[in-house]
MIROKE-102529 format. One record per residue (C-alpha): residue in one letter; x, y, z. Coordinates in steps of 0.1 Angstrom, whole numbers, plus 5000, padded with zeros to 4 digits. Example, Ala and Ser with C-alpha at 12.3 -4.5 7.8 and 13.67 -1.06 7.14 Angstrom:
<atoms>
a512349555078;s513749895071;
</atoms>
This chain:
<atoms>
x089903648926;x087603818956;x090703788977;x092404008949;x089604198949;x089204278980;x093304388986;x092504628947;x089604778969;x091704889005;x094605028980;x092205178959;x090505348993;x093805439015;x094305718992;x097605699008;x101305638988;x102105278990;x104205189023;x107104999012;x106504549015;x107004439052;x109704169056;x109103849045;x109603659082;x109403949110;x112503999128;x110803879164;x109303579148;x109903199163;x113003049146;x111402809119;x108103049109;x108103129079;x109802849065;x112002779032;x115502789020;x117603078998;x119102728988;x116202548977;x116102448937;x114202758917;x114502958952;x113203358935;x112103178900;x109003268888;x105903018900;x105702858866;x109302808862;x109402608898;x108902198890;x108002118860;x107902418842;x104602468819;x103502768797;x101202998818;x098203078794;x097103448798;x093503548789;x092403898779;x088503788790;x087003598817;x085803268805;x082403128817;x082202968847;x081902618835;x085002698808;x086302788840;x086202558862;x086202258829;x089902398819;x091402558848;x089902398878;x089902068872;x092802038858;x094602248881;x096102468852;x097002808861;x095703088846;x095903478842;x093703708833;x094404058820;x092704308828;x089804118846;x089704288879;x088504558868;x085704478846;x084304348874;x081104548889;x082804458925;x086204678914;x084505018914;x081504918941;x083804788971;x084705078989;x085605019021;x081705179036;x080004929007;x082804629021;x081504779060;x077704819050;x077604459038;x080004259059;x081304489083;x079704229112;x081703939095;x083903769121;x087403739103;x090503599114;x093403829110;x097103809108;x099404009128;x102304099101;x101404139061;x103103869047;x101403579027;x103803369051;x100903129070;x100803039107;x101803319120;x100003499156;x096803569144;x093103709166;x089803719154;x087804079146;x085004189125;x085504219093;x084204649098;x086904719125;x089604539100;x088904749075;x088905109095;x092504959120;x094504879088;x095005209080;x095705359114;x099205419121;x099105189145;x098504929127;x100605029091;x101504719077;x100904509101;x096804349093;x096304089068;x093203889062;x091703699033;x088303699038;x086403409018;x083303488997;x083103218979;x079503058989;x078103438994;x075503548972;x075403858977;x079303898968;x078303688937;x075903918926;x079104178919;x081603968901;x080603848866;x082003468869;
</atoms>
């Protein structure tokens, strides 16, 4: 959820139209990154339809946190909430100078092409400079982090978990 946040927060700020999805393996990538088959079973199926298929519960409300973790968590049972995001306090306060202001000196480690594809050529900046280079023409497209909040307090302190 902070992940998703965070990503609602730097499209939120660019102001700019969207820039249409990068490529799922970059052109110039090593031959095996990226991996997976067009031929594999439920290849472009919906998550919940790959395996064993179950029904994907959908929540208008965020459950407590025990409820939470109790149902979801535990059990490993997906889960999506509707509309959550932004009934969250952290939806309208992350801007990218509250993200900067806060964290801007957190060391990140950031991916060289925006894809969720994992193991790809990666360097290390601070968390600040990430947030002003993705939108530089430079770097269009190309920056992708997921920066974990998870044991910070202060992060806490905005989402209503």
């Amino acid at each position: 959820l902070i992940a998703v946040l965070v990503v609602l927060s730097q499209a939120k700020n660019s102001g700019k139209t969207k820039a249409p999805r990068p490529p799922r393996v970059r052109k110039d990538a090593k031959h095996g990154w990226g991996g997976g088959s067009a031929d594999a079973a439920g290849h472009g199926r919906p998550m919940q339809e790959q395996g064993q298929p179950k029904e994907l519960e959908e929540l208008l409300e965020m459950p407590d946190w025990s409820t939470f973790y109790e149902s979801y968590v535990r059990k490993n049972r997906p889960v999506v909430f509707r509309g959550s995001a932004v009934s969250q306090r952290a939806y309208s306060k992350w801007t990218d100078d509250y993200l900067t202001q806060h964290w801007g000196k957190r060391p990140v480690s950031v991916e060289l092409n925006k894809t969720e594809t994992r193991g790809g050529p990666q360097k290390e900046m601070l968390f600040g400079k990430f947030l002003t280079d993705m939108y530089t023409k430079e770097h269009e497209g190309q920056l992708y982090a997921i920066v974990d909040f998870d044991q910070d307090k202060k992060a806490k302190t905005d989402l209503d978990l």
